[in-house]
C-alpha positions as CSV (number, residue, x, y, z in Angstrom):
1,X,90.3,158.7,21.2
2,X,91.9,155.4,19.8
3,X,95.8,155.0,19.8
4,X,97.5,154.8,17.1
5,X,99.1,151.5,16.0
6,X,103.4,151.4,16.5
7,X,105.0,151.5,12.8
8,X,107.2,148.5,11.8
9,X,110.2,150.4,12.4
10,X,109.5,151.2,16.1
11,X,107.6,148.2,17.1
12,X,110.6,145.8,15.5
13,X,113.3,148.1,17.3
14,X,111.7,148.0,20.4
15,X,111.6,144.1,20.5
16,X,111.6,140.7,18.3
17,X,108.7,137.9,19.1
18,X,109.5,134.5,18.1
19,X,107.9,131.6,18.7
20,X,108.9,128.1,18.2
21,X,106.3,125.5,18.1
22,X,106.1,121.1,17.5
23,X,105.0,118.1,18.7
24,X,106.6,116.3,21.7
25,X,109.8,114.7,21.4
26,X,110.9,117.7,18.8
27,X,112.7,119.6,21.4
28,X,111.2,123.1,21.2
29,X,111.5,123.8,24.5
30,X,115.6,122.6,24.2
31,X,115.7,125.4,21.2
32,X,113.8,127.8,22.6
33,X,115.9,127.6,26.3
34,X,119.5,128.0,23.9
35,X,118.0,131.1,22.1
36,X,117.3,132.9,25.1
37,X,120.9,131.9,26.0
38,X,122.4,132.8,23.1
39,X,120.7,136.3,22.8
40,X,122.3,136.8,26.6
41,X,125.2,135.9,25.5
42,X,124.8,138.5,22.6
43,X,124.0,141.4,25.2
44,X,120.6,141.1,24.7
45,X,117.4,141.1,27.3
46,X,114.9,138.4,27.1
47,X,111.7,136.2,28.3
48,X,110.7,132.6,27.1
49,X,107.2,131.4,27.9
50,X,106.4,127.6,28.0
51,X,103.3,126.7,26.7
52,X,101.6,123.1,26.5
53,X,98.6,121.6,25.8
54,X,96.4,119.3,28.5
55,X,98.5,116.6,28.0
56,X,100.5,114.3,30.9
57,X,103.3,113.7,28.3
58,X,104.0,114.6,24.6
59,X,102.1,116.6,22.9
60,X,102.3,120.0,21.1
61,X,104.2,122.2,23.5
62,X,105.7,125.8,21.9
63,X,108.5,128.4,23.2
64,X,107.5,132.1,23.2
65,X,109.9,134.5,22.9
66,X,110.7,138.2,23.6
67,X,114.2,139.4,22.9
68,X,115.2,143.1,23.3
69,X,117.3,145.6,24.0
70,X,116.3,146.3,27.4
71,X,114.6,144.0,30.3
72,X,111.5,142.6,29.5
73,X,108.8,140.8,31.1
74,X,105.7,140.5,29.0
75,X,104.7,139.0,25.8
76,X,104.5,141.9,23.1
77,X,101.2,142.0,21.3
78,X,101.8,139.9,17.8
79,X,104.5,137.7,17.1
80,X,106.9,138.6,13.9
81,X,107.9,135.3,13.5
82,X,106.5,131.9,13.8
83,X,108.5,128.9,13.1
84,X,106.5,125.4,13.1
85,X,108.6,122.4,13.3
86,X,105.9,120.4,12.3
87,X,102.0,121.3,12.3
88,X,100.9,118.7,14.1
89,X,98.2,120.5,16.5
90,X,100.2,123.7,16.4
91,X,96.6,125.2,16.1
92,X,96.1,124.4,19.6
93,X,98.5,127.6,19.9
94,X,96.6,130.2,17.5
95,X,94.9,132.5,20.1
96,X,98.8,132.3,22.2
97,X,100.6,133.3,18.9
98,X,98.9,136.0,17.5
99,X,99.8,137.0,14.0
100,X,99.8,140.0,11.8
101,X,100.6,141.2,8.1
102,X,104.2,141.7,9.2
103,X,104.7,138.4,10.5
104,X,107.1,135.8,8.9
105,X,105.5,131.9,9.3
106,X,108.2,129.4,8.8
107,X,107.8,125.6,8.8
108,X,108.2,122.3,6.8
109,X,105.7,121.6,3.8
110,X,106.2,117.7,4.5
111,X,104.7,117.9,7.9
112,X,101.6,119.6,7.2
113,X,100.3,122.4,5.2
114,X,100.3,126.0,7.5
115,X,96.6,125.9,9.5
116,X,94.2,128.4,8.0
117,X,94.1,130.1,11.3
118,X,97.6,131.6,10.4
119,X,97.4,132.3,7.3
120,X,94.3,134.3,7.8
121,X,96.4,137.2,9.5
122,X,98.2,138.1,6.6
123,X,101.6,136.7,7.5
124,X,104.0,136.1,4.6
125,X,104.2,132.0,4.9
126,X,107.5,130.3,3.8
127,X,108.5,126.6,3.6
128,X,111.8,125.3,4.6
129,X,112.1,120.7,4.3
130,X,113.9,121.1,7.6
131,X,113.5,117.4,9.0
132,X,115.4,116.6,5.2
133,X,117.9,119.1,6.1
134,X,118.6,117.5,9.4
135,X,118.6,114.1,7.9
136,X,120.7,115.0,5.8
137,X,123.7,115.9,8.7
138,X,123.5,112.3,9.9
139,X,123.5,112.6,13.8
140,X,122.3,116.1,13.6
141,X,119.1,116.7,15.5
142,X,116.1,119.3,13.9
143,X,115.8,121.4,16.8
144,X,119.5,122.6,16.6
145,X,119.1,123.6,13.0
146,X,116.0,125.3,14.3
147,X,117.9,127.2,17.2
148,X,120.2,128.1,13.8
149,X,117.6,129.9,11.7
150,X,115.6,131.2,14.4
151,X,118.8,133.0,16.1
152,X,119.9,134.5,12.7
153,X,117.2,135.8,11.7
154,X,117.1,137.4,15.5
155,X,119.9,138.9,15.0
156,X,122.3,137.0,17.0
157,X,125.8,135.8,15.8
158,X,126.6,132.9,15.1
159,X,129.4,132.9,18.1
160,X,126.7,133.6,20.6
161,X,124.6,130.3,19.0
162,X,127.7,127.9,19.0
163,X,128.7,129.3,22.8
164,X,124.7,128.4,23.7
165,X,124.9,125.5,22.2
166,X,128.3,123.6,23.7
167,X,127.2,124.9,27.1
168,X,124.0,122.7,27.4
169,X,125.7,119.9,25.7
170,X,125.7,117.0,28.2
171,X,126.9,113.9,25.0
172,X,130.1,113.4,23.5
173,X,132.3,115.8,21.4
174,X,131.5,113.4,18.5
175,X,127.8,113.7,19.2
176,X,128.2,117.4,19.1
177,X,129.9,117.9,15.9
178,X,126.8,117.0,13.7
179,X,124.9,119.0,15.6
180,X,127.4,122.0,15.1
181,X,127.0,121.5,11.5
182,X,122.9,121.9,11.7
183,X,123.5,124.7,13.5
184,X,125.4,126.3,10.7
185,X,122.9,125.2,8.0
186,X,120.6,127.0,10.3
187,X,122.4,130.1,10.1
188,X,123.1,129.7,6.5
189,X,119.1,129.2,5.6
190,X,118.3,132.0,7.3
191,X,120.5,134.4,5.1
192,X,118.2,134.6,1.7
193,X,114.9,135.0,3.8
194,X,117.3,138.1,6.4
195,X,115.8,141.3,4.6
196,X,111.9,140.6,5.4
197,X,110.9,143.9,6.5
198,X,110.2,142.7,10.2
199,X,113.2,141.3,10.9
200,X,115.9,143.6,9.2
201,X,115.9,145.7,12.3
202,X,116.4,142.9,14.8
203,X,117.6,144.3,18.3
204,X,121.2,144.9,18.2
205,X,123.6,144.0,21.0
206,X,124.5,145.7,23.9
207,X,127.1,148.1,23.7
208,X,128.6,145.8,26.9
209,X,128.5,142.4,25.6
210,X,129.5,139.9,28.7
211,X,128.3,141.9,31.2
212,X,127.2,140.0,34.3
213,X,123.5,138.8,33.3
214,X,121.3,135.7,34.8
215,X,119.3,133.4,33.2
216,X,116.3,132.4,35.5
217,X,113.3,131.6,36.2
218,X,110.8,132.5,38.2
219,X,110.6,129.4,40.5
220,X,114.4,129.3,40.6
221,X,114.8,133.0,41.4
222,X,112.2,132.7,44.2
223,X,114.2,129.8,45.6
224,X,117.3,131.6,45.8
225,X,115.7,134.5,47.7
226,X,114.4,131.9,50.4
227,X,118.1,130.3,50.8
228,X,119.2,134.4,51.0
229,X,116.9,134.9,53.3
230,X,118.0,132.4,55.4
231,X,115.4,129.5,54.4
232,X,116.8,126.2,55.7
233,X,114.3,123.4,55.8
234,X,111.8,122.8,53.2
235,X,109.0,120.5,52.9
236,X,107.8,119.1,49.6
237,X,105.0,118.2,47.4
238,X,105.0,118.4,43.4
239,X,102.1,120.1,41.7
240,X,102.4,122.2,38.8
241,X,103.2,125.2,38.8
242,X,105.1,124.9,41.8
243,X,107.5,121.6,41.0
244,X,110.1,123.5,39.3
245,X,111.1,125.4,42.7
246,X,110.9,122.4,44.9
247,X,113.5,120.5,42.4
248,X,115.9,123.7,42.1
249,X,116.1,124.1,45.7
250,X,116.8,120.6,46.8
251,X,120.2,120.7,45.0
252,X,120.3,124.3,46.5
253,X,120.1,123.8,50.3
254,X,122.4,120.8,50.6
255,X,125.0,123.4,49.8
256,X,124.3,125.8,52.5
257,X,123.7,122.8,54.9
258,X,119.8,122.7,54.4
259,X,117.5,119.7,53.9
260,X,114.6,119.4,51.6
261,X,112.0,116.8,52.6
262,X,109.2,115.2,49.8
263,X,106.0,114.7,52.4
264,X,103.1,112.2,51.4
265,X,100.9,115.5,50.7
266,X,100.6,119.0,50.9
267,X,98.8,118.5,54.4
268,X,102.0,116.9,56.0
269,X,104.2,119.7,53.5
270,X,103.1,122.4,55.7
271,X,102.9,120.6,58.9
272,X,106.4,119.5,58.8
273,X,107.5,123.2,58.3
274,X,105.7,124.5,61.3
275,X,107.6,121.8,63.2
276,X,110.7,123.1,61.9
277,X,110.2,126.5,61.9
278,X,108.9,125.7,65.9
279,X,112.3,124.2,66.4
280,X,114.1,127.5,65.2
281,X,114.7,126.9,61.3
282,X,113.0,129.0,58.6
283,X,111.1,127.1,56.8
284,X,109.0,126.5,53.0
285,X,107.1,125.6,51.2
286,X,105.8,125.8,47.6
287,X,102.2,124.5,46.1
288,X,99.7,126.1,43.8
289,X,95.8,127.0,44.3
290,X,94.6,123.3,45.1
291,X,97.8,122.5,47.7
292,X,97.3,126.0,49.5
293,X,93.4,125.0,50.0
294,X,94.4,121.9,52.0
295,X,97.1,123.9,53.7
296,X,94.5,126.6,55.1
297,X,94.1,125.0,58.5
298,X,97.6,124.4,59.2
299,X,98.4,127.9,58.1
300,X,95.4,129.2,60.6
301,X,98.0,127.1,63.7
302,X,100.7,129.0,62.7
303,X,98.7,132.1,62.9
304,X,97.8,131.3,66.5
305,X,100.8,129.6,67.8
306,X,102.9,132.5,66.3
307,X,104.8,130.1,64.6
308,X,106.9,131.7,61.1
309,X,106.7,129.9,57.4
310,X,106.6,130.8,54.0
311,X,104.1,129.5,51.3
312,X,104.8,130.2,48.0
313,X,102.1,129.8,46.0
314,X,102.6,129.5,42.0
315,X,99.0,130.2,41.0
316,X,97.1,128.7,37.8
317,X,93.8,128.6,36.3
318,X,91.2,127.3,39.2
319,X,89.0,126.4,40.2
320,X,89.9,122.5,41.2
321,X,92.4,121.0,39.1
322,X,91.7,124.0,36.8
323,X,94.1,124.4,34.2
324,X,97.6,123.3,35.4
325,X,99.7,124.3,32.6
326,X,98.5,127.8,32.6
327,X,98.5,131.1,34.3
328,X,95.9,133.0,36.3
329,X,95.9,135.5,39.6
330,X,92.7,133.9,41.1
331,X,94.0,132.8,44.4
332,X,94.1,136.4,45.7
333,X,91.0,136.2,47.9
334,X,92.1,132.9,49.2
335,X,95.2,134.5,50.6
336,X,94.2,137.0,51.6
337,X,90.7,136.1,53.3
338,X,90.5,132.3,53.4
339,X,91.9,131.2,56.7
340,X,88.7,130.5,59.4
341,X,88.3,133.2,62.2
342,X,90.5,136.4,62.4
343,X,93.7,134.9,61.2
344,X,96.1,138.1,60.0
345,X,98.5,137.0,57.8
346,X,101.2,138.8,55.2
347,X,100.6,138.4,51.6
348,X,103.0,139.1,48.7
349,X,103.8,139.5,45.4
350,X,106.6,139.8,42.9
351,X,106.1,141.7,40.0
352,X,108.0,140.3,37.9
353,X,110.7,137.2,37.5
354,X,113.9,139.2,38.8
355,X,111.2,140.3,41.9
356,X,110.5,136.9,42.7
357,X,113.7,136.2,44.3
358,X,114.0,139.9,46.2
359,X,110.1,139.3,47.3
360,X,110.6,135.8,48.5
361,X,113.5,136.9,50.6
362,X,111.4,139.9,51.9
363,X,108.5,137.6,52.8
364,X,111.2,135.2,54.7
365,X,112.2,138.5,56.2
366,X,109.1,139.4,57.6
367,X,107.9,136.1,58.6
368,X,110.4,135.8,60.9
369,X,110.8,139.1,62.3
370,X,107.1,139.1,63.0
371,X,106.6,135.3,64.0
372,X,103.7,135.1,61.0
373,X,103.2,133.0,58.1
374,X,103.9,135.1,54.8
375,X,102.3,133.9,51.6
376,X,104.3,134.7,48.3
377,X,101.4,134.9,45.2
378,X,103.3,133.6,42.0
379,X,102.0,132.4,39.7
380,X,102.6,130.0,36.3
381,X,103.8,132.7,34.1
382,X,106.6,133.9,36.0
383,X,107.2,131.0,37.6
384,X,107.8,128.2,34.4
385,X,109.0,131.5,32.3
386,X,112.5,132.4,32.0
387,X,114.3,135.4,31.7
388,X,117.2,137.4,31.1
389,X,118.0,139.8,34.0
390,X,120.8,141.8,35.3
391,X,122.6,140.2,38.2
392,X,120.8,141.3,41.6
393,X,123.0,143.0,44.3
394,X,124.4,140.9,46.5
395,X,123.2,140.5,50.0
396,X,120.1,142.4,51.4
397,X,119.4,140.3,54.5
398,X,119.1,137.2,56.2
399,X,115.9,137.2,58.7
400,X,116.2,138.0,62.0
401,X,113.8,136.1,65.0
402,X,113.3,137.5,68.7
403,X,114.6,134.7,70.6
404,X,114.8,134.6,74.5
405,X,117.6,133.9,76.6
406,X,117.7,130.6,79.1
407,X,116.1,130.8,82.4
408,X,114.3,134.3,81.8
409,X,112.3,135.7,84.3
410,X,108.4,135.0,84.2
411,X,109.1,134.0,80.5
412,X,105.7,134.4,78.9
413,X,105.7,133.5,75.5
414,X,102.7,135.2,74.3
415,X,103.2,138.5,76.6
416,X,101.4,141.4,75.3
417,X,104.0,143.8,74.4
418,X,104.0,147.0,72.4
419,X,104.8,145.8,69.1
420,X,103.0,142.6,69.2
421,X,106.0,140.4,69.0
422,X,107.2,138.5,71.6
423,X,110.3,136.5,72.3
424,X,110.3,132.9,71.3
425,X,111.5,130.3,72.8
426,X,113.8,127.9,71.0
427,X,113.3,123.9,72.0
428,X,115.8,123.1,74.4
429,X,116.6,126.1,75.5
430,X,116.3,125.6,79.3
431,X,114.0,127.4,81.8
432,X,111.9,129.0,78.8
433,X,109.5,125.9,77.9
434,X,106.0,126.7,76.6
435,X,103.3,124.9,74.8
436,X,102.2,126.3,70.7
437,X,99.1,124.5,70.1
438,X,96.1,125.4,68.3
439,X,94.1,126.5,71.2
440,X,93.2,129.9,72.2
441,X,95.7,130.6,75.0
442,X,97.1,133.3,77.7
443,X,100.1,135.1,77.9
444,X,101.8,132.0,79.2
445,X,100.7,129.6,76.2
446,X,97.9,128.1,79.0
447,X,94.3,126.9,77.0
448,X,92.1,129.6,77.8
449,X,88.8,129.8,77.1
450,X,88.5,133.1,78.5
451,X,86.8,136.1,76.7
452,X,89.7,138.7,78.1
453,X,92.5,135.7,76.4
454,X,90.9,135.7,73.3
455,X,90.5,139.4,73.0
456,X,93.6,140.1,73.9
457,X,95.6,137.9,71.6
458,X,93.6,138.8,68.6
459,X,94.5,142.1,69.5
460,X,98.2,141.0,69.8
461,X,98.3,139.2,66.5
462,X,96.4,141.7,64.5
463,X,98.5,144.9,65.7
464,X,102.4,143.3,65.0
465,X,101.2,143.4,61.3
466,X,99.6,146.5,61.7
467,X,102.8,148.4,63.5
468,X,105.3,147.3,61.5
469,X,107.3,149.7,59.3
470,X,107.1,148.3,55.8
471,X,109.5,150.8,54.3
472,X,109.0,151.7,50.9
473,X,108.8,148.3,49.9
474,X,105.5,148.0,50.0
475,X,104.5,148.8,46.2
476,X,106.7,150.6,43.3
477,X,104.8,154.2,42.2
478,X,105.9,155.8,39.3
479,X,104.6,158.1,36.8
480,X,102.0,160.8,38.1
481,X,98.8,162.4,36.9
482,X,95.2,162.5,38.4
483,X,94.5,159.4,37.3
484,X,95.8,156.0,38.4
485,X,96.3,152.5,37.8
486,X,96.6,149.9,40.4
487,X,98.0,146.3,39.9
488,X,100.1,143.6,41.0
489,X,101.9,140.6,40.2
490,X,103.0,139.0,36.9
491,X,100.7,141.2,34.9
492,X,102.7,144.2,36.2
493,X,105.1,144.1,33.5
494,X,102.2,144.6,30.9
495,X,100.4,147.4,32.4
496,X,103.6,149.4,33.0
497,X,104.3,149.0,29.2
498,X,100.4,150.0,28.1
499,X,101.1,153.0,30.4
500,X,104.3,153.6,28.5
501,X,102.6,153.7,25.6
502,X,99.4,155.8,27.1
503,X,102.1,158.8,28.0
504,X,103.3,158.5,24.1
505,X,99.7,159.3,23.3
506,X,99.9,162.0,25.7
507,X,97.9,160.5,28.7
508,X,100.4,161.0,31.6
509,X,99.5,158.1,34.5
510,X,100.6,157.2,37.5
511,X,101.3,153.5,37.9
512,X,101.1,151.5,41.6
513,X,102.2,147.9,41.2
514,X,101.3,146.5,44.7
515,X,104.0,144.0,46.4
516,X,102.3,143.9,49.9
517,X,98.7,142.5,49.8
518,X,98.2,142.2,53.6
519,X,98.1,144.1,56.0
520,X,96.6,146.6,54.0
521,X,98.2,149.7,54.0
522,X,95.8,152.6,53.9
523,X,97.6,155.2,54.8
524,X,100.9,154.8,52.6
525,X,98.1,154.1,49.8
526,X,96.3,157.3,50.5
527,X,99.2,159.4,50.7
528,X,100.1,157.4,46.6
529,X,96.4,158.6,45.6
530,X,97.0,161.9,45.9
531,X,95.7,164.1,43.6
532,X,94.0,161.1,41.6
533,X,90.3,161.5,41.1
534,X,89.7,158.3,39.4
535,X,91.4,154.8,39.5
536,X,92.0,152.0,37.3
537,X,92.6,148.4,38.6
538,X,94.0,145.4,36.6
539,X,94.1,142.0,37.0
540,X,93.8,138.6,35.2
541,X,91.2,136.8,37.4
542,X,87.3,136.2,36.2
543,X,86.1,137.6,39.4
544,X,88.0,141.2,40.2
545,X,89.4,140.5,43.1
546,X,91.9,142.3,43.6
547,X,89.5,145.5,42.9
548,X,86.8,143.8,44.8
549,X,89.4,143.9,48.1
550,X,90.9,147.2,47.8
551,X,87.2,148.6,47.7
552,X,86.9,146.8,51.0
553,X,90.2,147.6,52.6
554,X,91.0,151.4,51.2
555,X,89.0,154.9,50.9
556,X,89.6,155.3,47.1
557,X,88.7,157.8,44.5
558,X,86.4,156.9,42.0
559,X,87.7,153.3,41.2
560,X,87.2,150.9,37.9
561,X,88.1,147.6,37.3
562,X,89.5,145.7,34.0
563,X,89.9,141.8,34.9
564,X,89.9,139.0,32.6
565,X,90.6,135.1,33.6
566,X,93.2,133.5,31.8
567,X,95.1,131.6,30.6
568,X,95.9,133.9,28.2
569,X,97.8,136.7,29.4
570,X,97.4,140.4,29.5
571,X,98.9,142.0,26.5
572,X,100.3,145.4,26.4
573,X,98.0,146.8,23.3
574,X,94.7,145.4,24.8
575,X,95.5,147.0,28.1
576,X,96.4,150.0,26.1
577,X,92.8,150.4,24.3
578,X,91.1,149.7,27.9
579,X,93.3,152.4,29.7
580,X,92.0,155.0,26.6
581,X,88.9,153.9,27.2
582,X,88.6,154.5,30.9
583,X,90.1,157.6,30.2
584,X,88.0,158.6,27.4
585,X,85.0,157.7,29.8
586,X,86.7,159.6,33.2
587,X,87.2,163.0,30.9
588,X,83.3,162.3,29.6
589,X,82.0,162.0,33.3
590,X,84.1,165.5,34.6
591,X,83.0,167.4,31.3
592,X,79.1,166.4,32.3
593,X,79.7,166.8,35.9
């Protein structure tokens, strides 16, 4: 059983894929960031991808759009148009921008000829001499009569372009006006090229144009759900993925009366937080895969000294230095199972880019309510991506920590109570003083060295995570059926659409996208599996770890696994042919059995 491919007609009403690609210095990235604002400003949903090639600086670099009528969070599976401002190594690209026979290719005939690569899919190839058209508007810049062209023939009005445009203008007035005029020869270039059968049924507006709608990214929306959840202090260190969150926030606390510190290295980063967080502020910080590996140790202190932080980490391709610039879910096991000796920890993650600010606050939440570090697993695509989302409720919490009173009686700071948490004791608070080192302790916070100690306060650490009510927080189920697929993070978004598209075909599936990694949850899992006989688990890492740890946390039916590494990312078709596949094999196996 094979699905059958979408028509034009549906696929182009469901969504639009555009991407816009050039060298450095073109500003692709500039276009690409005003089209998804204009197509907001139309009443439209969106995502914008980055992509780059290895380079420091310069270098081909390419936006990839999705617009559509409804929220969206993955890449569809072809792209209907592609428009090159140059060709300079836009190659680099081909396997990112898939192509097919309904595609539209548009770029300019005096800066290369269209790669073969392209060409080869059947796309319908068109050349426009758009650096002479720019020239020609002296003080007019390319990319603006790019944003033109691409956004008409998306669709989007020409108000909604102009309005994009004048809000991320930063120059003069008389700077602007040239560039106002390549916008409209944009627009106007676009009109004898409209009725290509891909792009006649562009995504209409909304039918409430204006209505309260952000434009954010992942990195951004998972610093504003630390600052809601009451994240004061953060300590710094750039690496990419990650750099975009520490810049956004910086700005961000001064406002609410936080600080942001840039530390020598990612050693010092998470130090300095466990020093604030000891002192009573809740505390940050954000790295990817190589700063959370030099962080390990200091994380394993606040494990034992019961000390509260939060690690985001915005993962890419590893191992080492890996690929910066590009998306992968391969620090799973690390987070969940690298810290030395039994060091229970939470672990999250968002499912998509509007998630990453409610998950972030969740995990600042929990950190501090249970005295624990929380790690928040990104990762590149959602994190550098940006998106068009509806504007999240206000509020939902600001974390809570059990603090003691001065002078309490026999304070103990590491008592052994029911729940595993004990009350903390804020510096300077008088009669409550204690010691939080590294060393195995007693109740009191005394070095012990003592078997009963040591049993007893793993006990302690382990069961606070284990007794505490995660709500229904813990993973989004949907769907239903006796068979099931389990995922998590960025390639959420994906899967739910392949499963979409599975229950067209007539395959009805139900879908757990997990937000709580650890503590595993057996018995809220059990009671999602059942009456599934087989399971499906997806993931974009080389190794199948995420399957490989919920076969050694969970009883589970008869479980699969579809993994693949990056960087590129899961797309909704190929996930799509492996679901009917799995399913094709699961009815094969019941027939014989």
């Amino acid at each position: 059983m094979q699905p059958s491919p979408p028509s034009d007609t549906s696929a182009t009403a469901r969504s639009l894929s555009i991407a816009i690609a050039g060298s450095g210095g073109n500003g692709v990235m500039t276009a690409g960031t005003m089209l998804l604002d204009a197509a907001a400003r139309a009443g439209l949903y969106g995502l914008m991808v980055r992509t780059s090639g290895p380079q420091i600086r310069g270098g081909e670099a390419a936006a990839l759009l999705r617009l559509a009528r409804v929220p969206t969070n993955a890449l569809d599976d072809h792209f209907d148009l592609l428009l090159a401002m140059d060709w300079h190594n836009v190659n680099r690209f081909a396997d990112e921008i898939p192509l097919g026979p309904h595609s539209l290719v548009l770029g300019d005939a005096d800066e290369g000829e269209v790669p073969a690569v392209f060409t080869a899919s059947g796309a319908t190839c068109l050349a426009l001499p758009l650096k002479k058209m720019a020239k020609a508007i002296p003080g007019s810049w390319a990319n603006m009569l790019t944003l033109g062209l691409a956004g008409s023939l998306a669709g989007i009005g020409a108000d909604a372009l102009e309005a994009a445009l004048r809000a991320s203008w930063k120059r003069s007035e008389a700077a602007l006006q040239p560039n106002l005029a390549a916008l409209k020869a944009g627009i106007d270039a676009a009109g004898p090229i409209a009725n290509l059968p891909r792009l006649t049924a562009a995504p209409a507006a909304s039918t409430t144009p204006g209505a309260a709608r952000w434009l954010i990214s992942g990195n951004e929306a998972a610093g504003f759900g630390a600052i809601r959840g009451g994240v004061r202090f953060v300590a710094a260190y750039p690496i990419t993925p990650a750099t975009e969150l520490l810049e956004w926030m910086s700005p961000a606390l001064r406002r609410v009366g936080g600080t942001l510190l840039q530390a020598e290295d990612e050693l010092a980063s998470v130090n300095m937080i466990i020093g604030a967080s000891y002192g009573g502020v809740p505390s940050l910080t954000a790295t990817s895969g190589p700063g959370l590996a030099l962080m390990t140790e200091a994380i394993g202190l606040a494990v034992s000294a019961e000390v509260p932080i939060v690690v985001v980490d915005v993962m890419r391709g590893g191992p080492s230095t890996g690929i910066p610039a590009k998306s992968e879910q391969s620090d799973l096991s690390f987070a969940v199972s690298g810290l030395h000796g039994d060091a229970p920890r939470l672990v999250l993650a968002p499912s998509s880019i509007a998630d990453c600010l409610a998950t972030t606050q969740w995990a600042v939440q929990l950190a501090e309510a249970l005295q624990a570090p929380a790690i928040v697993l990104s990762d590149q695509f959602m994190g550098q991506s940006r998106a068009i989302i509806d504007r999240p409720a206000e509020g939902g919490g600001v974390a809570k920590r059990l603090t003691v009173a001065a002078n309490g009686a026999e304070y103990r700071r590491y008592r052994d109570t029911p729940s595993g948490v004990s009350p903390m004791a804020i510096p300077g608070t008088p009669g409550v003083v204690y010691t939080a080192d590294g060393l195995e302790h007693s109740e009191a916070g005394i070095p012990s060295s003592q078997a009963r100690d040591h049993q007893l306060q793993l006990d302690k650490r382990a069961r606070k995570l284990a007794l505490h009510d995660y709500g229904e927080r813990w993973a989004d189920i949907e769907g239903d059926g006796d068979a099931a697929v389990i995922t998590f993070g960025s390639v959420s978004s994906a899967v739910r659409e392949s499963v979409v598209r599975a229950a067209a075909e007539g395959q009805q599936l139900k879908l757990i996208v997990l937000r709580l990694l650890a503590p595993a949850q057996p018995a809220r899992l059990a009671e999602a599996l059942q009456g599934v006989s087989q399971v499906l688990v997806v993931e974009q890492n080389h190794g199948a770890q995420l399957y490989r740890y919920l076969r050694s946390m969970y009883e589970l039916p008869r479980t699969s696994s579809f993994h693949r590494p990056g960087p590129l990312p899961l797309r909704p078709a190929e996930l799509q042919r492996a679901i009917v596949e799995w399913l094709d094999q699961h009815q094969t196996q019941r027939a014989v059995a």
